[in-house]
C-alpha positions in Angstrom: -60.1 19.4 -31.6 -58.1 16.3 -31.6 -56.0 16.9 -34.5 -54.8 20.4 -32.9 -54.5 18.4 -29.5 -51.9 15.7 -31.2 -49.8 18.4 -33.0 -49.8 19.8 -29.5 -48.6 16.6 -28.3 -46.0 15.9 -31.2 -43.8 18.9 -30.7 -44.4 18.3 -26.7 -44.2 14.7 -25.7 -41.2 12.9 -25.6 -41.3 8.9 -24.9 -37.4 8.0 -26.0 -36.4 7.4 -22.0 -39.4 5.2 -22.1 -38.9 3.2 -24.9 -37.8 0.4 -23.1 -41.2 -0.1 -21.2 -42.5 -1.4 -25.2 -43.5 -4.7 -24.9 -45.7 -4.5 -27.9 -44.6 -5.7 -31.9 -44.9 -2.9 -33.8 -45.9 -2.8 -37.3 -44.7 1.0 -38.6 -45.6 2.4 -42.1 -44.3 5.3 -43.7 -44.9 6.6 -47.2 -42.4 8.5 -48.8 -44.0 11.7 -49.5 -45.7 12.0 -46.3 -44.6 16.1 -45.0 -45.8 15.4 -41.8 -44.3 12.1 -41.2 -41.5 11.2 -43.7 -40.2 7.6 -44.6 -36.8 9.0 -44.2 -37.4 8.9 -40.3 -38.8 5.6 -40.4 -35.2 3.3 -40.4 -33.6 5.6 -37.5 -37.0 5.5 -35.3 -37.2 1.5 -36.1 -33.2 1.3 -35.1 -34.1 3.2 -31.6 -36.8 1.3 -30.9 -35.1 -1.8 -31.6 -32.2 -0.7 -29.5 -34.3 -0.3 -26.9 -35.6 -4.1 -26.9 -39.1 -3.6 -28.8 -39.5 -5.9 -32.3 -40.5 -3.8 -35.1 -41.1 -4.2 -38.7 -40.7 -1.1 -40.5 -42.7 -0.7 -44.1 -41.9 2.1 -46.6 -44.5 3.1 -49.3 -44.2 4.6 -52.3 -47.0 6.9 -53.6 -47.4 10.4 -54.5 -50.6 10.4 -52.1 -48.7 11.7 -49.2 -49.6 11.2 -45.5 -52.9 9.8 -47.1 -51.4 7.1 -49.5 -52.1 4.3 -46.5 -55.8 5.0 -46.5 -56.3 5.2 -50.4 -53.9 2.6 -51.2 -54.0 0.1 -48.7 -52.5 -2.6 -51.2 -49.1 -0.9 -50.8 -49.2 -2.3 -47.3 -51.6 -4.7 -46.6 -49.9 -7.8 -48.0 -46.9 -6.7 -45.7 -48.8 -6.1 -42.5 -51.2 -9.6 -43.4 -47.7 -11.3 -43.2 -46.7 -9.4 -40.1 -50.3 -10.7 -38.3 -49.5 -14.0 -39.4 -46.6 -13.8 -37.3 -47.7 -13.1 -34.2 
């Protein structure tokens, strides 16, 4: 029921006038052969944020594992988010 809750959500709930209430870092991965959510969004959703005063680090991934290549190959991403922990 979640899962049909959150598409709900995604076509629904719109948070760009809020953006600048962020006062998180944000670490945002995106794999390249995700359908649902594509790399190619990543860069201009980074940039908005970013405009909008919030610090984030975007990662792409490469894999032909889709929307799952995060969970079955976390060492596409790991090193990169271990550096961005180190960081903070």
């Amino acid at each position: 029921m979640s899962l049909i809750v959150l598409n709900s959500a995604i076509g629904d709930f719109d948070v760009s006038d809020r953006l600048d209430r962020i006062r998180a870092r944000f670490f945002y991965v995106l794999c390249d052969t995700d359908e649902f959510y594509p790399a190619s969004i990543g860069q201009g959703v980074a940039e908005e944020m970013r405009a909008a005063g919030a610090e984030v680090t975007f990662h792409e991934v490469r894999s032909h594992m889709g929307h799952y290549s995060t969970s079955v190959e976390p060492e596409k991403w790991v090193p990169q988010a271990r550096a961005f922990l180190a960081g903070l």
